[in-house]
N, C-alpha and C positions, 0 to 999 in steps of 0.2 A: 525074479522080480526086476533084477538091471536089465535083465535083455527085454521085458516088457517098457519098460522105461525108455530104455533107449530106441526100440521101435516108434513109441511115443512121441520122439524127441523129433525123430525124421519125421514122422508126418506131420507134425504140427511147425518143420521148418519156415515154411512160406508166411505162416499166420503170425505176421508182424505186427498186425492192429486187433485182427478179432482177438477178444478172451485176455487182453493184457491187464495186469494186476494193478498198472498204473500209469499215466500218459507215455512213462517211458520203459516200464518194465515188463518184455516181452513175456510172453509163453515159454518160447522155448529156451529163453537164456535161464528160466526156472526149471522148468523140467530138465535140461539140459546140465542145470547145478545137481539137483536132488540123484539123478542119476553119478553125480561124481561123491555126492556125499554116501550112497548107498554102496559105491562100490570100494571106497575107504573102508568101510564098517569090517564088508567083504575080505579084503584085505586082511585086515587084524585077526580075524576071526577064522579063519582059515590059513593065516601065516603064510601064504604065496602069492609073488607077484610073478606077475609073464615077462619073459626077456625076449630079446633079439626082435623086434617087431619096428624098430626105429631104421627106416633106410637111408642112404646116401643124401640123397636130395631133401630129407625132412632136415639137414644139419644146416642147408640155406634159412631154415624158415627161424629157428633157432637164431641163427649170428643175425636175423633181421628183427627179431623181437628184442635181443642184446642192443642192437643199434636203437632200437624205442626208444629202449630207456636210458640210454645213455643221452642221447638226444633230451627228455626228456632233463636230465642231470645240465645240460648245460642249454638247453633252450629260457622260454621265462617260466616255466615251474611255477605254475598257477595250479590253481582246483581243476580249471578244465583242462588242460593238458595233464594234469595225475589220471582226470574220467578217463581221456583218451588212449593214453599209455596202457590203461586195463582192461578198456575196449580189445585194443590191438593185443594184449595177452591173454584174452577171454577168447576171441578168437583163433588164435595159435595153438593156445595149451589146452583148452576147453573142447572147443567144434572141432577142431583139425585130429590131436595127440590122442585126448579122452576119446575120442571116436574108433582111431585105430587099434588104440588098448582094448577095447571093450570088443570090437571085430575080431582081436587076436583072443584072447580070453574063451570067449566063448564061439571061436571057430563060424561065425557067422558068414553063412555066403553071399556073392553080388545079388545072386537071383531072389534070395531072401530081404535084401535092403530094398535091392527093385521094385519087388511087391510091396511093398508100402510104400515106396514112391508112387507108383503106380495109381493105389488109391486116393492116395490125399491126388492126384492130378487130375480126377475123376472128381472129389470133392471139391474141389477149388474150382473144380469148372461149371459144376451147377452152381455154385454159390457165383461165381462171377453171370452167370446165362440168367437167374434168376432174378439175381439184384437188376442187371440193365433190365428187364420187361417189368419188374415190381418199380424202380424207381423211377422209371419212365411212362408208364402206360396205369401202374394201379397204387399208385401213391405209397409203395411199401418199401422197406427199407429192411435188409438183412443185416449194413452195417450198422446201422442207428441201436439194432436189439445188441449185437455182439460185440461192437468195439468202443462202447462206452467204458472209459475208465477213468475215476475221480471229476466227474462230472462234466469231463470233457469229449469228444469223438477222437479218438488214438491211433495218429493225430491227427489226419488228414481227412477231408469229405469228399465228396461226389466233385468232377469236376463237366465243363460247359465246353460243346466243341461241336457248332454249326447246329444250335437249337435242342442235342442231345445231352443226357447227360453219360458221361463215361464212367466207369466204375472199376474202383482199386481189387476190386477182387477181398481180401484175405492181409491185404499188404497194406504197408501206407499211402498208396498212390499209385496208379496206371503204371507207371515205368516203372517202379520195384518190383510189382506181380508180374511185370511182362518179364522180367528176369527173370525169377525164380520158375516160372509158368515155362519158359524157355529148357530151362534145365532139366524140370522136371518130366518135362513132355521127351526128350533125349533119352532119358534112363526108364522113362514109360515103354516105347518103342524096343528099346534093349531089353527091357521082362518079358513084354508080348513074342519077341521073337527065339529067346530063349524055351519058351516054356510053350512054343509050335501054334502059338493064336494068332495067325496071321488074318484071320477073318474078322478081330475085333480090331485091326490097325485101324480099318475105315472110321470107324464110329470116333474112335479117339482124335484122327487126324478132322474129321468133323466138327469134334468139341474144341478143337485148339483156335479152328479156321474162326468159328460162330465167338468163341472166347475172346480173342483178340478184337475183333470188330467190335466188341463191347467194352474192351477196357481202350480200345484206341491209341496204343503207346505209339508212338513212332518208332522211337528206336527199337521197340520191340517185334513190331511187325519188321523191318523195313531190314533189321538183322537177321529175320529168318530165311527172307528172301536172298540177302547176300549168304547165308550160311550153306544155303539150298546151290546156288550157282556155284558157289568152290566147292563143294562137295562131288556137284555131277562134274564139275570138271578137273579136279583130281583123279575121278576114277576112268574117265576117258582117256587123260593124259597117259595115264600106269597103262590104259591096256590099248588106247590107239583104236581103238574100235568101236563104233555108235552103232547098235541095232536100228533095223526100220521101225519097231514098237519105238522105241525111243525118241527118236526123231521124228514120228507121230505124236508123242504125247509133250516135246517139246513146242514144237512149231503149232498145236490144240493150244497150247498154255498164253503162247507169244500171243495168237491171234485172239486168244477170250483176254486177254488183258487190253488191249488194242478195239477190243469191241468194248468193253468194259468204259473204259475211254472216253471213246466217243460216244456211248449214252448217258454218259455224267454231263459232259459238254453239251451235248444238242439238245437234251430233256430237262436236266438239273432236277431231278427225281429227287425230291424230300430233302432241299439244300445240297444235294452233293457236289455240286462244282464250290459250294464255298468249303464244305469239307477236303475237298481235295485238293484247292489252293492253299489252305491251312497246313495241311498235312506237306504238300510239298515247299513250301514255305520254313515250316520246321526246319525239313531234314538238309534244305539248301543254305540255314542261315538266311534267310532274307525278309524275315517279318520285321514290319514295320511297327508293330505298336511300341509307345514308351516301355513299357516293362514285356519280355517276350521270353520265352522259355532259353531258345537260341541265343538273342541276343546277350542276356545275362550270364549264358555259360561263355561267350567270348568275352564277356568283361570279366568275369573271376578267374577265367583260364591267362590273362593278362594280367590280373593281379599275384595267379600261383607264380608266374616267370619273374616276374619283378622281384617277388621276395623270394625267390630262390637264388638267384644271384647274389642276394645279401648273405646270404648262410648256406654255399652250395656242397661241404660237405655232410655236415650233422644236420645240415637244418635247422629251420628257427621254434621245433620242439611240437610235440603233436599235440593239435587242438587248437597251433597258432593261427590257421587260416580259418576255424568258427569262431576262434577268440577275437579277431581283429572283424569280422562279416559272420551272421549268424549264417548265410547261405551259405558257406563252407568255399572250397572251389570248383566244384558240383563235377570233380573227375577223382577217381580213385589213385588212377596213377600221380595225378598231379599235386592230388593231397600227400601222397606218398615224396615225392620227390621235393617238394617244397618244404615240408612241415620235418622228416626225417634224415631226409638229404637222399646225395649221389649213389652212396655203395649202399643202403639200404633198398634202397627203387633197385638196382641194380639186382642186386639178390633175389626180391621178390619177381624181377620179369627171367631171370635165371633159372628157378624156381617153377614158373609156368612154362618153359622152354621144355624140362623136362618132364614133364605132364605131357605138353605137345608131344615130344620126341615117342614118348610109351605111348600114346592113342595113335598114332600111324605106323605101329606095329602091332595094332592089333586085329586079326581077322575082319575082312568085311562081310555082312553087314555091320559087324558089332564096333567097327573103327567108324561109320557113317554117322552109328546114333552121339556117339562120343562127342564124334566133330564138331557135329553141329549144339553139344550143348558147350563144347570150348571155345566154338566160333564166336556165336549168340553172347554167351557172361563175358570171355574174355575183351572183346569190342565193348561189350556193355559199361565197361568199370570205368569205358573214358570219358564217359556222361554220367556216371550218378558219383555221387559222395559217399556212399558208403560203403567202409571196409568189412563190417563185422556182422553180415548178414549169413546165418546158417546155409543155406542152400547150395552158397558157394561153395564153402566148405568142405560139403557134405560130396561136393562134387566133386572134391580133388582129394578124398579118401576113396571115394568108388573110383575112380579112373586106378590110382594103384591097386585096389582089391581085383579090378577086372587084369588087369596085364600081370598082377600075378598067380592068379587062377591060371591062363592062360600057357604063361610061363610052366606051370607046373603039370599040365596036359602036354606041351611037347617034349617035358621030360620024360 
């Protein structure tokens, strides 16, 4: 029943808005409890717990949840910074620790996590293909039936971008699905090629390309493309050698992007040159309207610096940067370092170092799929606000379950 549950739990990671019990209470922070209350029972009932499953680098994540709360202890200790503080140990103890206990417990392999990631990326991607042709073209709504909760939309709607409307997918907005979508699409690749389906790569690489053009995140397209170029050029570097396949199918890419281009320009086919000035607008910082996506992350990113100077070791306590602006300071690291302080951010990018350090030692292709779901979330977290999203999580349990798999084949 827990390993059913906790399969559960990963797939339904991404689904931040569909199915929630209440405008803020997710799916999977539910099933994701029920699975820890089931395995207490477990526990008692059976009188065994599993040892030794706790590694080196999980002892960062610890002395940075200790720093929360201590922060927490001398910041302003309000209601919302207690929410936050149990956010950030819900995330720790819960998605991160409860994940690896229950992997260990029950011997659970990567290729078994994978395949459920696999599907739910498979399901999220019709529910996002679906939604843009139903909200755009036949007046239907997938998120209206499934992420209504207390009489609201959970929390976020359709958004407007050059006459179209774009769609969150499963999430609460374009740029949290393009995250999670990112990740998931990484450890999808890593099943298919485990388990010798190299013929279904197409279709999926298919469903991401058509996915994306419907949910239209910037950051989320525009990190795949940077994850894609340090990727192939890492592995050129390691081996000094480009095939002519390669440098065909490079120099095919340059030129359909380039053609690409120039029929946006000279045609402007269904608004696209204002979609493509929007889009690169975003990603340069240089919109000009009063309230602008960019523009607002450089004003809170100048407010997270300001008051971190004033509190630059412990921080001025988590939850101060939504307590004082409900928009938070719409970067993960700078809520981290602003709100918790120096040697907690510290820890946490220590933390992900080692994560890095294990996925470039692990075989390729299986270091590629990795890369790029490190690339893609790791960039990501400097734009969005939030810390306590599962998928993340979920990622940085599968990256040590793969390198230690690994580990224990070359022994």
């Amino acid at each position: 029943m827990i390993k059913k549950l906790f399969y559960l739990f990963i797939f339904f990671a991404p689904f931040t808005s569909f199915f929630a019990l209440s405008a803020w209470l997710r799916l999977p922070v539910v099933i994701n409890q029920i699975v820890f209350l089931f395995l207490i029972v477990g526990v008692f009932q059976n009188n065994r717990v599993k040892t030794k499953w706790i590694i080196k680098e999980d002892l960062y994540l610890l002395a940075f949840l200790s720093l929360v709360w201590l922060s927490f202890i001398l910041g302003f200790r309000e209601k919302r910074s207690f929410n936050h503080s149990l956010a950030y140990t819900n995330s720790i103890l819960f998605y991160f620790f409860l994940s690896k206990y229950v992997l260990a417990l029950f011997k659970i392999s990567s290729v078994q996590i994978a395949k459920i990631v696999y599907w739910s990326f498979i399901t999220s991607s019709l529910i996002i293909i679906l939604d843009f042709i139903g909200i755009n073209y036949l007046d239907f709504s997938f998120r209206r039936m499934f992420s209504e909760a207390d009489g609201v939309i959970s929390n976020m709607n359709y958004y407007i971008r050059a006459g179209m409307q774009r769609v969150g997918g499963v999430a609460e907005e374009p740029g949290n699905m393009a995250l999670f979508y990112n990740i998931y699409f990484g450890i999808s690749l890593y099943y298919l090629h485990q388990k010798g389906k190299h013929y279904n790569i197409k279709w999926i690489l298919f469903l991401f390309v058509v996915s994306h053009f419907a949910m239209l995140s910037n950051a989320g397209i525009t990190l795949s493309v940077i994850a894609g170029i340090i990727i192939f050029a890492l592995n050129k570097l390691t081996r000094l050698k480009i095939t002519a396949k390669q440098l065909f199918w490079t120099l095919s890419i340059f030129a359909t992007i380039i053609l690409f281009y120039g029929i946006i320009l000279f045609f402007d086919i269904g608004q696209s040159t204002q979609l493509l000035e929007e889009f690169l607008n975003k990603i340069f910082f240089n919109e000009t309207a009063q309230y602008s996506s960019s523009g607002q992350r450089l004003k809170q990113w100048a407010r997270a610096l300001s008051n971190f100077v004033k509190h630059p070791i412990f921080g001025n306590g988590p939850g101060f940067g939504v307590n004082e602006d409900p928009e938070g300071y719409l970067s993960v690291y700078l809520t981290v370092l602003s709100d918790v302080g120096t040697i907690a951010f510290l820890l946490f990018i220590v933390f992900q170092r080692e994560l890095t350090k294990k996925v470039m030692k692990l075989n390729v292709p299986i270091r590629n799929f990795l890369l790029f779901c490190i690339i893609t979330s790791f960039l990501h977290l400097v734009i969005v606000a939030d810390f306590y999203h599962a998928p993340i999580w979920i990622l940085f349990v599968f990256i040590q379950l793969v390198y230690k798999e690994q580990k224990i084949v070359e022994l």
